[in-house]
C-alpha distance (Angstrom), angle and dihedral (degrees) to the residues before:
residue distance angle dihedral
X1 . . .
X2 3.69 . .
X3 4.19 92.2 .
X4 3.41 95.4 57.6
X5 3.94 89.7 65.9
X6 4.18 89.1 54.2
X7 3.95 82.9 46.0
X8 3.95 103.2 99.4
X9 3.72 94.4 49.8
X10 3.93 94.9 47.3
X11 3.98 82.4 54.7
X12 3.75 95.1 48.1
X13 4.12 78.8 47.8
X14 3.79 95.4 57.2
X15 4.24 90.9 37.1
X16 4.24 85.3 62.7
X17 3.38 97.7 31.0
X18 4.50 94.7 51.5
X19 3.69 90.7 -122.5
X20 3.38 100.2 115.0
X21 3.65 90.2 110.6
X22 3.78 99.0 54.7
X23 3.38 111.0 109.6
X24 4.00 91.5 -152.5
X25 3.83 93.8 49.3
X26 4.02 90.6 46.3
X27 4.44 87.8 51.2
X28 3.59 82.9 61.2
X29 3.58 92.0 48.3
X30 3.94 78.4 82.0
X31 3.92 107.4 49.4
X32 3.33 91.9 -119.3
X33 3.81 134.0 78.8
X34 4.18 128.0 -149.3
X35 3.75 100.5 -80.3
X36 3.89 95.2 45.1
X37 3.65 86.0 53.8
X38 3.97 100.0 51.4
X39 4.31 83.0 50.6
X40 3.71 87.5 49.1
X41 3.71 113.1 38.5
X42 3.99 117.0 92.8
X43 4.06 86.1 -7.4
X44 3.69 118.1 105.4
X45 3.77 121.1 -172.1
X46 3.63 100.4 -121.5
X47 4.09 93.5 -170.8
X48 3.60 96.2 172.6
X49 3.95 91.0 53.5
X50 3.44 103.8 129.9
X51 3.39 106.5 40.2
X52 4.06 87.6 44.2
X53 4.22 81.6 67.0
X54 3.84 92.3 45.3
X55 3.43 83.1 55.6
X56 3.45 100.0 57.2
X57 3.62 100.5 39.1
X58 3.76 110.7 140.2
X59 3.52 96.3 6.3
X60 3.73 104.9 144.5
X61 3.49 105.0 -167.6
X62 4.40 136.2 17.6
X63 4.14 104.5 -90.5
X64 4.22 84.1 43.1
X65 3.71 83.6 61.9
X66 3.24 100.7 40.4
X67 3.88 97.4 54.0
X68 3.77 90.5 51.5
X69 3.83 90.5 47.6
X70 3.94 86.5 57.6
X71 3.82 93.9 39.7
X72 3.67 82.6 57.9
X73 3.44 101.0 51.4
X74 3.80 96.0 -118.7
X75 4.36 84.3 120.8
X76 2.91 150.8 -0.9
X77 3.68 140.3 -97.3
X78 3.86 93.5 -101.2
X79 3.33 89.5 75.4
X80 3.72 90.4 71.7
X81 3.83 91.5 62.4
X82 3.52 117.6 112.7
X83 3.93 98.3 -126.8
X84 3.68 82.9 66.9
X85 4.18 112.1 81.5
X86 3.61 127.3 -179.5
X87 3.98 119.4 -169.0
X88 3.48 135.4 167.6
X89 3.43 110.6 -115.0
X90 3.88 114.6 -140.1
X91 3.65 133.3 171.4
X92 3.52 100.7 -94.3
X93 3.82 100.3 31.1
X94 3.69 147.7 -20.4
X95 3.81 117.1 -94.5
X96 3.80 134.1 179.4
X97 3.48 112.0 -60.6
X98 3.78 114.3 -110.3
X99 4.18 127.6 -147.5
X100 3.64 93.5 -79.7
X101 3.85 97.2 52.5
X102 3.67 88.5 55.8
X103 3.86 94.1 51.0
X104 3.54 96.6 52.2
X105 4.06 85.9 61.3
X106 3.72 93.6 39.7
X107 3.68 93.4 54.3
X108 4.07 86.9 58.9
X109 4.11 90.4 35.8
X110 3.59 87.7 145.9
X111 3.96 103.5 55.6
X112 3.49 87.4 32.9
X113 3.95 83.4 70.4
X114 3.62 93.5 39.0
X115 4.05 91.5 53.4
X116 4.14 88.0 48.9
X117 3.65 89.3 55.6
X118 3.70 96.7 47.8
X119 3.77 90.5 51.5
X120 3.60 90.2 55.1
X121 3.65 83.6 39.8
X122 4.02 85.0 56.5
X123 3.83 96.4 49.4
X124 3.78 94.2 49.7
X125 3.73 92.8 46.3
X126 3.94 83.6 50.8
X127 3.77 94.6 50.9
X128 3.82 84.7 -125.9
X129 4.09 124.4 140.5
X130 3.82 130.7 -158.2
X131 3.83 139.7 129.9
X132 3.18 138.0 -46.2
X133 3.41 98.3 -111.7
X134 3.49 118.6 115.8
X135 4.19 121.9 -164.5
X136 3.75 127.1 -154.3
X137 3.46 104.5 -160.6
X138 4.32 103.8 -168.5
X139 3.48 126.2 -167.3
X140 3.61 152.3 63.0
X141 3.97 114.6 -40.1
X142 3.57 105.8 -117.9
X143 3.74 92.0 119.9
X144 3.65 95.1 35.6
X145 4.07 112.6 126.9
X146 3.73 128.8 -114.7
X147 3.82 112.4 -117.3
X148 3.44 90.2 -88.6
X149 3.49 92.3 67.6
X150 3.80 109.0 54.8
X151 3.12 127.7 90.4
X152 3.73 115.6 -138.5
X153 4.07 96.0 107.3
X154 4.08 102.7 -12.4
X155 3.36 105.6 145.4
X156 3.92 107.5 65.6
X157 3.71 105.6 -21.9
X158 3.83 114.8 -126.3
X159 3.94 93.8 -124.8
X160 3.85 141.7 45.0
X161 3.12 138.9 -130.2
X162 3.96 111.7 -97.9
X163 3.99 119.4 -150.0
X164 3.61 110.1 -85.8
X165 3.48 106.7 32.0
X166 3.68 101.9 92.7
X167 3.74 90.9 57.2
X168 4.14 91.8 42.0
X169 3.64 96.2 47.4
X170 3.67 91.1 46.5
X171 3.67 87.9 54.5
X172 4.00 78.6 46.9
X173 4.05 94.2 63.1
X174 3.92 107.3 23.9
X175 3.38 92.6 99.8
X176 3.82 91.2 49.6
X177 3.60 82.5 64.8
X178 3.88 92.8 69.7
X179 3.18 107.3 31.3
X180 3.54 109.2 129.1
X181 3.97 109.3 152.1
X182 3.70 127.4 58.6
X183 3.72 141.8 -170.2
X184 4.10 99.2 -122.5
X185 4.31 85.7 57.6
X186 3.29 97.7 77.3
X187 3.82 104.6 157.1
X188 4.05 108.9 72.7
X189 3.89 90.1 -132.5
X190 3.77 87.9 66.8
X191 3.70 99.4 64.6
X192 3.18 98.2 100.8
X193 3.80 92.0 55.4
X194 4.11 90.7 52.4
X195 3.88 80.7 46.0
X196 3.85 94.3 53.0
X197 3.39 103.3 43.1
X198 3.53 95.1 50.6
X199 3.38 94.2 54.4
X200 3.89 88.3 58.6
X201 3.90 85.6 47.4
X202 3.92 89.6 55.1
X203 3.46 97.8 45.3
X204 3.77 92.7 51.3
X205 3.41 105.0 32.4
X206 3.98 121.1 19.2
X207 3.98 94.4 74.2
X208 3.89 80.9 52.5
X209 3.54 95.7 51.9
X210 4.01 103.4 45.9
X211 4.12 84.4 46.2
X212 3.56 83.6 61.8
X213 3.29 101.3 54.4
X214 3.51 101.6 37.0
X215 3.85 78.7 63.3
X216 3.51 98.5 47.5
X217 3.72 90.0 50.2
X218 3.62 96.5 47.2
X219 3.66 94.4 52.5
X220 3.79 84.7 56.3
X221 3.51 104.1 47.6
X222 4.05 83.7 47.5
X223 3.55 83.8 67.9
X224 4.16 89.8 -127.4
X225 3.91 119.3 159.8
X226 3.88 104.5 -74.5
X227 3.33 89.9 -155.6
X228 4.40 81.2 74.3
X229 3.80 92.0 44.3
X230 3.74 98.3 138.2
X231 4.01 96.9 177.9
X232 4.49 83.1 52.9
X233 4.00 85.4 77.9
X234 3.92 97.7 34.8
X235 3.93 84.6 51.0
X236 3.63 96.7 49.6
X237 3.62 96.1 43.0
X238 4.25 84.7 55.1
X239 4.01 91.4 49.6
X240 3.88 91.1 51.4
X241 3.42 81.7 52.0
X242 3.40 104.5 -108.3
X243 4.06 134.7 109.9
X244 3.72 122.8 -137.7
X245 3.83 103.1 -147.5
X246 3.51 102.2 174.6
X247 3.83 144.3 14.2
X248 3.88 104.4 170.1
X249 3.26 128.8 90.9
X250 3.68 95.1 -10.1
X251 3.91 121.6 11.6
X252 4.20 113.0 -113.0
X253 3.43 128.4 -166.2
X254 3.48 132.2 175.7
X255 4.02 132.4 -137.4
X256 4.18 116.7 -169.1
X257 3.34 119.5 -140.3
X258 3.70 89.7 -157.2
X259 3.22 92.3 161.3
X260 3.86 134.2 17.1
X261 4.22 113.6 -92.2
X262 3.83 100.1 -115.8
């Protein structure tokens, strides 16, 4: 996330210098090249992983496992308020969230914060309102929606697209496309798991991504107020690995479960 802060200035950069159209300068545009991207995207860091499932152990139902997350230390009590809903997102629909669903986001307490606060950060920057409920959604992305479908700034988006950017982010995500193998699989005769859920990930999510950041990089090399970026909060929320879905009524984020937490 820390390139995206550097980004307007690397945009005014390519603006003076006539490189606006070069599909290398504009990938920096984002802090991050290709390969950082496929270790990024849909892949939180969940540091706290294993002692999020000691936590839970035995927990037989969601507020169990919540208690003994807090007692642990992994979060914090706010995650007991009501405005704050975790479900398990399945293919067909979204059903209370279980133990595991709420380790996986206490093991990455931290950027789950940090991903909340961008959302709202989002919605302000988007002169939007709503609730104050905000949704975890956690689980693999099979029912995830194409960019069409979320709702941050559907109707009539607020920036776009500059000249370039289609060819730069495409640059961006090809390798996405063939990305196969993955860190987290570390047993050979999971491949074809890493393999199959990242297919679901890419047909959910990719065209979602590089709309994003075409956005985000037209708005900059429109010279608009950063400060109103929209797509700067929607991008940092993907690198952290993390998708903001929706911002209006209700606040929805989701959390993959790429891969199971053990």
């Amino acid at each position: 996330m820390g390139g995206l802060a550097a980004s307007v200035a690397r945009a005014k950069d390519a603006i003076e210098s006539g490189s606006e159209h070069d599909p290398s300068r504009l990938d920096r545009l984002l802090g991050c090249d290709a390969a950082e991207v496929c270790r990024r995207l849909l892949a939180p860091a969940r540091p706290r992983k294993q002692d999020a499932l000691a936590a839970i152990d035995g927990a037989a139902h969601a507020q169990e496992a919540l208690e003994a997350l807090i007692a642990r230390g992994l979060c914090d009590e706010s995650w007991l308020d009501g405005r704050r809903v975790f479900v398990r997102a399945l293919e067909v629909a979204d059903v209370q969230a279980g133990p595991r669903e709420l380790a996986e986001l206490a093991a990455d307490a931290a950027t789950v914060a940090a991903v909340e606060a961008l959302a709202l950060e989002c919605r302000a920057r988007g002169g939007r309102t709503g609730t104050e409920v905000i949704q975890w959604r956690v689980g693999l992305p099979q029912r995830a929606g194409r960019a069409r479908d979320r709702r941050p700034f559907d109707e009539g988006r607020s920036s776009r697209f500059k000249p370039g950017t289609v060819v730069a982010s495409s640059e961006l995500v090809q390798p996405l496309y063939l990305r196969t193998d993955f860190e987290a699989v570390e047993a050979a005769d999971d491949d074809w798991v890493a393999f199959d859920q990242f297919r679901l990930a890419h047909e959910r999510w990719i065209d979602a991504f590089e709309e994003d950041v075409r956005r985000y990089w037209s708005w900059a090399l429109a010279r608009r107020n950063p400060a109103l970026n929209v797509y700067e909060p929607l991008c940092a929320a993907w690198l952290a690995g993390y998708v903001i879905e929706a911002i209006e009524p209700e606040i929805v984020l989701f959390s993959p479960a790429r891969f199971e937490l053990e």
